[in-house]
C-alpha positions as CSV (number, residue, x, y, z in Angstrom):
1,X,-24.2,0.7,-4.4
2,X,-21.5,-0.2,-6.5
3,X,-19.7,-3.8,-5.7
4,X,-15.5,-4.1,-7.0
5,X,-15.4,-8.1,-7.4
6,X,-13.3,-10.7,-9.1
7,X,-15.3,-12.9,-11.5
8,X,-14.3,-16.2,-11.3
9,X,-13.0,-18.8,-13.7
10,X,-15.2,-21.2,-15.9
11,X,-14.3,-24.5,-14.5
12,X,-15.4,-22.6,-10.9
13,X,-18.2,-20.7,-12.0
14,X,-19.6,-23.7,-13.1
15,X,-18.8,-25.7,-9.7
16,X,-20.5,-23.0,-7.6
17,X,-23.5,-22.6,-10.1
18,X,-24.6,-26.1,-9.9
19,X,-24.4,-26.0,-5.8
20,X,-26.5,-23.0,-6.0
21,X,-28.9,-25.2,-8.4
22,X,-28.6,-28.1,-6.0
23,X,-29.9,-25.5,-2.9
24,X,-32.6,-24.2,-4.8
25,X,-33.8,-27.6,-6.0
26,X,-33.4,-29.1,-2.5
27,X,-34.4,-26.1,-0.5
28,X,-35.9,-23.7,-2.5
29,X,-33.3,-21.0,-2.0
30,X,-32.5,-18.5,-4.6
31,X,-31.5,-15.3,-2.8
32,X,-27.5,-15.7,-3.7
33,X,-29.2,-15.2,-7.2
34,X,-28.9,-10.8,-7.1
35,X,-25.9,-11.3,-8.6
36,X,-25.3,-13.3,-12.0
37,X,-22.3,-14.4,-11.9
38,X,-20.1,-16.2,-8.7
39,X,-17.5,-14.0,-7.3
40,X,-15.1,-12.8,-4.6
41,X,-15.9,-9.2,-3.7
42,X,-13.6,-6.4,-3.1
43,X,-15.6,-4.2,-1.8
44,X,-18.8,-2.5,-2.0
45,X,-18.8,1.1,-1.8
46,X,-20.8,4.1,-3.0
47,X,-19.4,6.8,-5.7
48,X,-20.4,10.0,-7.4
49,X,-18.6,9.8,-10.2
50,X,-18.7,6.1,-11.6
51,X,-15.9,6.7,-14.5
52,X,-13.5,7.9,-11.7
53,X,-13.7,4.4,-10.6
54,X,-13.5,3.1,-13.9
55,X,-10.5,4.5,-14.7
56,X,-8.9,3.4,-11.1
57,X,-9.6,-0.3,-11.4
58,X,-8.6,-0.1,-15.2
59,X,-5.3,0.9,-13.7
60,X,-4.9,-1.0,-10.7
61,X,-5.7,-3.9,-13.3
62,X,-3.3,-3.1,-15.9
63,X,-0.5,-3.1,-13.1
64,X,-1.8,-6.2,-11.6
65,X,-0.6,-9.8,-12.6
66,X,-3.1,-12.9,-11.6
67,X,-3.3,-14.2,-8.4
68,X,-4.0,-17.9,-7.8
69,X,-5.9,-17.9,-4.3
70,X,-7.1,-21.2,-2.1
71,X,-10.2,-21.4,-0.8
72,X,-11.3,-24.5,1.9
73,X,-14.1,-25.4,3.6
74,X,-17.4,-23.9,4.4
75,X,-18.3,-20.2,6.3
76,X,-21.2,-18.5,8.1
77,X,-22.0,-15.2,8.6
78,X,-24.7,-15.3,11.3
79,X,-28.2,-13.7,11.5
80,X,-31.7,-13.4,10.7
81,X,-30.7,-14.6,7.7
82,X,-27.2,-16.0,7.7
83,X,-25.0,-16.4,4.9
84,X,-23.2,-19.5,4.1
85,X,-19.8,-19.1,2.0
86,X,-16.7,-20.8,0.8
87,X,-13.8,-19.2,2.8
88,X,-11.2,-17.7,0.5
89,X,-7.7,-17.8,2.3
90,X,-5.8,-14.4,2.7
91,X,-2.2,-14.0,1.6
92,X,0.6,-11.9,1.0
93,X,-0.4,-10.9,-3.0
94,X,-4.2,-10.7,-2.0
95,X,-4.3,-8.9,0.5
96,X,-2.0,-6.2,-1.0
97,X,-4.7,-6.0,-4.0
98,X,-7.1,-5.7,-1.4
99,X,-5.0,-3.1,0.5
100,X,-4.5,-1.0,-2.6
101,X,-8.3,-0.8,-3.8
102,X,-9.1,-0.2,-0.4
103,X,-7.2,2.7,0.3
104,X,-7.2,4.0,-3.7
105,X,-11.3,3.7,-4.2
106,X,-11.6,5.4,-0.2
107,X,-10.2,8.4,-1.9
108,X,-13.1,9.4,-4.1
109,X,-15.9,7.2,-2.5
110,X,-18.8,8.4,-0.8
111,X,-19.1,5.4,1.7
112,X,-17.0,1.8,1.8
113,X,-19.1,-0.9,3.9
114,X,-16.8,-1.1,6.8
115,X,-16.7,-5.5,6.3
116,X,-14.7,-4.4,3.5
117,X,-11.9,-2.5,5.5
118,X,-8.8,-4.8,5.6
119,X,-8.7,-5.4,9.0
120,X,-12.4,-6.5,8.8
121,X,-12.5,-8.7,5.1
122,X,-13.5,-11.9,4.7
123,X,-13.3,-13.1,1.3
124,X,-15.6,-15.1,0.3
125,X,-17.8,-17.1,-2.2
126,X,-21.4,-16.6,-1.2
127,X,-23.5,-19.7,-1.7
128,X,-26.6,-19.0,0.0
129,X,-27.9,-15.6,1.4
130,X,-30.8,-13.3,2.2
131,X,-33.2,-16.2,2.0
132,X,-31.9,-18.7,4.2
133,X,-32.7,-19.1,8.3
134,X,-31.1,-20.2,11.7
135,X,-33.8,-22.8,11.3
136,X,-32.7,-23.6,7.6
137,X,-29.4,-23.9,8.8
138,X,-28.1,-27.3,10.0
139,X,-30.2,-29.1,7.1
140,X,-28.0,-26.9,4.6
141,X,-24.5,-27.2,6.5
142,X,-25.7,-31.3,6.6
143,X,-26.0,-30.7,3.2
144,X,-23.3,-28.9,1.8
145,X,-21.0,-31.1,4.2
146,X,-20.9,-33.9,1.2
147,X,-18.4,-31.9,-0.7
148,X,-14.9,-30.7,0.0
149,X,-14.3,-27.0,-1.0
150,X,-10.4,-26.8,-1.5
151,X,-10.0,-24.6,-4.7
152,X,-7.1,-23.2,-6.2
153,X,-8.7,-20.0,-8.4
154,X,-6.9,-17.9,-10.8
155,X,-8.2,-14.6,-10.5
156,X,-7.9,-12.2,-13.4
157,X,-10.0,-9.2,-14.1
158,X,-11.8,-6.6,-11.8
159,X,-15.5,-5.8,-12.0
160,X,-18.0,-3.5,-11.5
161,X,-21.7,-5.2,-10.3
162,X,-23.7,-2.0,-9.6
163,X,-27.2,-2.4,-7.9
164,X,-30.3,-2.3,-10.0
165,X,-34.2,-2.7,-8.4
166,X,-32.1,-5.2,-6.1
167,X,-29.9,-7.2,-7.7
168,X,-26.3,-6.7,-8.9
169,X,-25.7,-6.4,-12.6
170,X,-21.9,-6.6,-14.1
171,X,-21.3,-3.1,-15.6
172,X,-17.3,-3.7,-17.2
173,X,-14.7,-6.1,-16.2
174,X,-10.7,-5.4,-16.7
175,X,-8.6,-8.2,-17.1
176,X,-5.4,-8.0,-15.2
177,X,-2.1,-7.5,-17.7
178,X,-0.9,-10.7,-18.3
179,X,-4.4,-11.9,-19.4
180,X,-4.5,-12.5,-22.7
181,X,-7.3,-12.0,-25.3
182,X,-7.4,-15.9,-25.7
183,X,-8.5,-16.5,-22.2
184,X,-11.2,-13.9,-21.7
C-alpha cells in the first residue's frame, strides 16, 4: 500500500512528536509510530506502476501553491482499537487538492481505501492508533484534554509513505511551486 500525505511543518512536527512522546511515556503507546514523520494523508491506495504516480503528484505539485489549513480540537475513530486525531478542517482549496488526487491517482490505481473518497475523508493528524483501547480511552481523551489543538499549518509538498514489514517509510516528497529551496 502506498500512502499520498502532506508532511507537515517543523514548528508542528515538533508539537505532535512530543504528544506522541508524552502518550508513550504516560501510557506506553507507540502504534502511531509506523510512520516517521506526522502528517495529513491524502489517500492510501495501491498501484502497479509506482513512477506513474510519481510523475502525477510531481505534477499536481508543480501546479499547486500552499495551502494554510486549521485544525481544532480532538477526533475518534472508534473500534477495537480506536484512533484518536486532530481534526483538520475542510475548505474550498483543500478539498479541491483532495478532489484532484482523488480522481487523477483513481485512474491508474489498483484499489483507493474508500475513507479516502471525498465524500468519505476526514483529514486528520493521527496521534494515537492500533495500540490503543475503548478501555484506554477516557484516561487518554482526560489526558489529551489539557491542550488546545487550534493549528494554522502550511502545507507544501506531497509524499509518498509506502508500506514496509508494517510501517510506512517516506519514499520522495514534491514541494508545491511556490516552495522555495530555502524552506525545504
Amino acid at each position: 500500500m502506498i500512502a499520498v500525505v502532506s508532511l507537515l511543518d517543523a514548528l508542528h512536527t515538533q508539537i505532535v512528536n512530543e504528544i506522541i512522546d508524552d502518550l508513550e511515556r504516560v501510557f506506553g503507546l507507540q502504534g502511531v509510530k509506523i510512520t516517521a514523520d506526522p502528517h495529513i494523508t491524502w489517500l492510501i491506495c495501491e498501484v502497479e506502476k509506482l513512477n506513474e504516480l510519481k510523475s502525477f503528484l510531481k505534477e499536481v505539485a508543480s501546479q499547486t501553491q500552499s495551502i494554510v489549513v486549521k485544525t481544532t480540537g480532538l477526533g475518534i475513530f472508534p473500534g477495537e482499537n480506536p484512533v484518536i486525531f486532530v481534526p483538520v478542517i475542510r475548505a474550498d482549496g483543500f478539498n479541491l487538492v483532495h478532489a484532484a488526487l482523488f480522481q487523477g491517482i483513481r485512474t491508474f490505481s489498483r484499489h483507493t481505501v474508500n475513507f479516502y473518497d471525498p465524500d468519505n475523508w476526514v483529514p486528520h493528524i493521527s496521534l494515537a492508533l492500533r495500540d490503543t483501547t475503548p478501555e484506554l480511552l477516557p484516561h487518554l481523551v482526560q489526558y489529551l484534554n489539557q491542550r488546545t489543538y487550534n493549528w494554522q499549518i502550511e502545507l507544501n509538498n506531497l509524499s509518498i509513505l509506502r508500506s514496509e514489514n508494517n510501517r510506512f517509510r517516506q519514499d520522495v516528497t514534491y514541494f508545491f511551486s511556490n516552495v522555495s529551496e530555502l524552506s525545504r
